[in-house]
N, C-alpha and C positions, 0 to 999 in steps of 0.2 A: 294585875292590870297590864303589867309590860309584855308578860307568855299573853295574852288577849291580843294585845294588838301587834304582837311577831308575827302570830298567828293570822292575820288577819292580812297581813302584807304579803306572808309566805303562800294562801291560796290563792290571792290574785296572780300572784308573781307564777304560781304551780298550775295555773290554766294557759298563761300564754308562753312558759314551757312545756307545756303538754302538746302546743303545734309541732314543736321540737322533736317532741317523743314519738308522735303518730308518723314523722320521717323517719326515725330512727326504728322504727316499726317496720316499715318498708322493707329497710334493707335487710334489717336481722332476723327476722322472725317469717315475711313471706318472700325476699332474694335470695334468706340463708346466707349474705353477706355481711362481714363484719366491715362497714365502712369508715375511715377515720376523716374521709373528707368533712365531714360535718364540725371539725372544731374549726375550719378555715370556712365553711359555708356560713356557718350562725353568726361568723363576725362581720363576714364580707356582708348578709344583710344588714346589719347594724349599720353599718361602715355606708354603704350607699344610701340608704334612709337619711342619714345623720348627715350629709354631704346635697344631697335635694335636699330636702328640708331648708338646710340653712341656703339654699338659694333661691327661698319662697317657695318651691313646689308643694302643691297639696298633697298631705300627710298620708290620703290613701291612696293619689296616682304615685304614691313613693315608695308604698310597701308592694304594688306591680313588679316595678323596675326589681325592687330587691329580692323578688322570686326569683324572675329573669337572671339575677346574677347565680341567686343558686342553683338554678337548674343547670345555666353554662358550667357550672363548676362539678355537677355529677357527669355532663358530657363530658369531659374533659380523664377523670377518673374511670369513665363505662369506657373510654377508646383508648385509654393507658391498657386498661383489662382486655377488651374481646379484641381491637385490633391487633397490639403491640403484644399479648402473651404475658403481662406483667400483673404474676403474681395480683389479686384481688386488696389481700392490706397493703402491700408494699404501694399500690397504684392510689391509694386512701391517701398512705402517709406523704406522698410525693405531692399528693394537690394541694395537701396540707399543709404543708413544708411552704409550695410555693406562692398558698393564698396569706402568709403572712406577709412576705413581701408586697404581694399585692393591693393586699387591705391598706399600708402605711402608704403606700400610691395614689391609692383613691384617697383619703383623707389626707395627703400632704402631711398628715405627722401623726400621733400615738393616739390621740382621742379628741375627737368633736362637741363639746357641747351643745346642748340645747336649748339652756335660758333662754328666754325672751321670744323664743321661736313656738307658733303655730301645733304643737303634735295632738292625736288622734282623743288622747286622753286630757290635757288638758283644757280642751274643746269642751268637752264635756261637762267638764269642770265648771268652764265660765259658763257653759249655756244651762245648766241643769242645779247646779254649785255642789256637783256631786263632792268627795273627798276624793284624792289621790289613786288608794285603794280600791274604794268602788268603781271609779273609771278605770282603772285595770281590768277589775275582775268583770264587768259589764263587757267591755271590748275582747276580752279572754274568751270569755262564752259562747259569745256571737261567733266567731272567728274560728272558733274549736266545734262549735254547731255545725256551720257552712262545710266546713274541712270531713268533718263525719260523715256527714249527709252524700259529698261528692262522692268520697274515697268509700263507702256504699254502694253505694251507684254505679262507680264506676270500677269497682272490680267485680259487680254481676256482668259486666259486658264481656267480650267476644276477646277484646286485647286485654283487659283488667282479668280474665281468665287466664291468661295466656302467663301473666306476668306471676301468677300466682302457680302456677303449674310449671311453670320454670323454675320456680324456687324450689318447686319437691321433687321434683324429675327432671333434670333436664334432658337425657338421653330419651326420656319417652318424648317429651313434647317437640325436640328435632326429630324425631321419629316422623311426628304427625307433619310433619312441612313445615312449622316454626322455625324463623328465626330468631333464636335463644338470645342472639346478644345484639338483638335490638330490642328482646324487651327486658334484658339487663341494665342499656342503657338507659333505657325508659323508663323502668324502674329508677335510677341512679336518678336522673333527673326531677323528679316527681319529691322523691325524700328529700334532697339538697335542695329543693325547689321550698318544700315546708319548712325546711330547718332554717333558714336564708329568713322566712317568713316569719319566724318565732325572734328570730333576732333583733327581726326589726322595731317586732311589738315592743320587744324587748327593752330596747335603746330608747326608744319611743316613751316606754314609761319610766325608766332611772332617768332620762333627761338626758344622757349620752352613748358616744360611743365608742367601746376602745377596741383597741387593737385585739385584747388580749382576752376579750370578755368571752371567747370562744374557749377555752383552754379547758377541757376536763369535760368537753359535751357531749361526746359519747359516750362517758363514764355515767353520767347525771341521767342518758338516757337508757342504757342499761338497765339502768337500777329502779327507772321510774315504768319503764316494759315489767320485769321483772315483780316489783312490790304487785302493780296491774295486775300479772297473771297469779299470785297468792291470792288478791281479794277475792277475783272472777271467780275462782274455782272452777269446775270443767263443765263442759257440754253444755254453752254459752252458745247464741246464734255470730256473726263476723260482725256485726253492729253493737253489739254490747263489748267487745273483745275490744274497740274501738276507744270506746264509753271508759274505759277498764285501763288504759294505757293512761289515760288526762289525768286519772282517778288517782294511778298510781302516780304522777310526776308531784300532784296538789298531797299526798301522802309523803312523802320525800321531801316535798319545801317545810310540809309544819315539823317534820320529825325534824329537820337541821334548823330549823327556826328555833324549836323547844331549846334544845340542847346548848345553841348558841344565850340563850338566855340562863342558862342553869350554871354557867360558865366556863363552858368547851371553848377555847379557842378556833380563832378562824386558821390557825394555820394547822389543825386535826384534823379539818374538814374532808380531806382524802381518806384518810385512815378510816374514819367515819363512815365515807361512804362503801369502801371496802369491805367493812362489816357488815354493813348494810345488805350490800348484793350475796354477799357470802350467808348470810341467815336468812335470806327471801330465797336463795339458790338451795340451802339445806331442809329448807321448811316442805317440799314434796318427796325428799328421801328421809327426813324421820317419817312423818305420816304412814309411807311404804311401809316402814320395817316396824312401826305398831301395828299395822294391821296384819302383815305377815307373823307376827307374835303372836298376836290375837287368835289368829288361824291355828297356826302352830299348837298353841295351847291347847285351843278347842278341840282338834284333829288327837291329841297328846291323852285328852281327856276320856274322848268318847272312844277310845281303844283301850283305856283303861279298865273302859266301863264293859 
């Protein structure tokens, strides 16, 4: 009964980090950049959410604002990069660096609660008397729906082409009269713009928000990209590939859910997810070299014959 309902916390909890992921998508996978802003962007939403909120603002003109901070915070790393020349991680780790002083700014101190305060899920709650969990994972879906649908949509266009062709050639697509690192930046803002968003749900449904609750969110995203492209398998349309990321973060929350119930310590949890991406990273080079075997044999046989 206890694996049931980890379980059941870990898929809500694995939808509205899976906004997280579909940033973290952005950059890694069609920027081709490895971005580390995003442990300072997922707090800094929390961190503004948690800060309106408790000044009465409504919980959805809240999670606005807390895009708005993430997006300013991938400007900020896009103009470290294409203006200043600075190194791509190194331009990550600097924002990151200096969005934790920032976050303890905006919150006046290490963590915000929530009690007694208005958010998006416990609305819910009162109005429907859903449980905790199902207002999460109801709000997750919606959110991760909308976020699909967009980020669809809007990289069949003219500029969501542009940012997508940038990430696989850039020398071609400044070729064509592109300017690369405005849709670097662009790019940059759009993922920190999600990841900012996921934090906020975030905060929103533990009921607070800290400082720190960023710390390891590009690992967690990594690895939920990653698990995603094991399920998908290959020669997927860009919309299922989408589908396939959220898929993989809610595969990643129940597997650290299990294990924490089986009696893994929380402070493995690294180590844990290390192996994790390490055996989702080897699971298409064994495949390769069975079927290269496979071949081998076969080719080994029929010369025999």
């Amino acid at each position: 009964m206890g694996i049931l309902l980890a379980i059941q916390g870990a898929v809500a909890q694995g939808v509205l980090w899976g906004i997280m992921t579909l940033g973290v998508l952005l950059t890694f996978r069609i920027l081709n950049i490895a971005d580390m802003t995003v442990d300072g962007s997922f707090a800094a939403g929390g961190a503004v959410t948690a800060v309106l909120i408790s000044t009465g603002m409504n919980p959805l003109l809240a999670l606005l604002f807390s895009f708005v901070m993430g997006a300013v915070c991938g400007l900020c790393t896009g103009l470290l990069h294409t203006k200043l020349h600075i190194h791509e991680i190194l331009a990550g780790i600097l924002s990151m660096i200096a969005l934790y002083s920032i976050n303890i700014r905006i919150m006046g101190r290490s963590n915000i609660p929530l009690l007694g305060t208005t958010t998006i899920m416990n609305a819910l709650e009162g109005l429907f008397g859903f449980s905790p969990n199902l207002s999460s994972l109801l709000v997750g879906i919606l959110f991760s729906t909308i976020i699909i649908i967009v980020m669809y949509w809007f990289f069949g266009t003219e500029i969501g082409s542009a940012i997508r062709a940038t990430g696989n050639n850039e020398r071609m697509v400044r070729a064509q009269g592109v300017n690369t690192d405005t849709m670097k930046i662009m790019g940059l803002m759009i993922a920190n713009g999600l990841v900012a968003l996921s934090g906020a749900l975030v905060a929103q449904s533990q009921g607070y928000a800290d400082v720190g609750m960023g710390t390891g969110t590009i690992v967690i995203g990594l690895a939920s990209i990653i698990i995603g492209e094991v399920v998908r398998g290959h020669h997927i349309s860009f919309g299922a590939y989408l589908i396939s990321v959220v898929i993989g973060s809610v595969v990643y929350r129940i597997i650290i859910a299990v294990v924490l119930q089986l009696g893994l310590k929380s402070t493995d949890l690294k180590l844990l997810t290390a192996v994790i991406v390490a055996g989702a990273l080897a699971v298409p080079v064994i495949k390769n070299n069975i079927k290269n075997s496979k071949r081998a044999a076969t080719s080994q046989g029929g010369s025999n014959a």
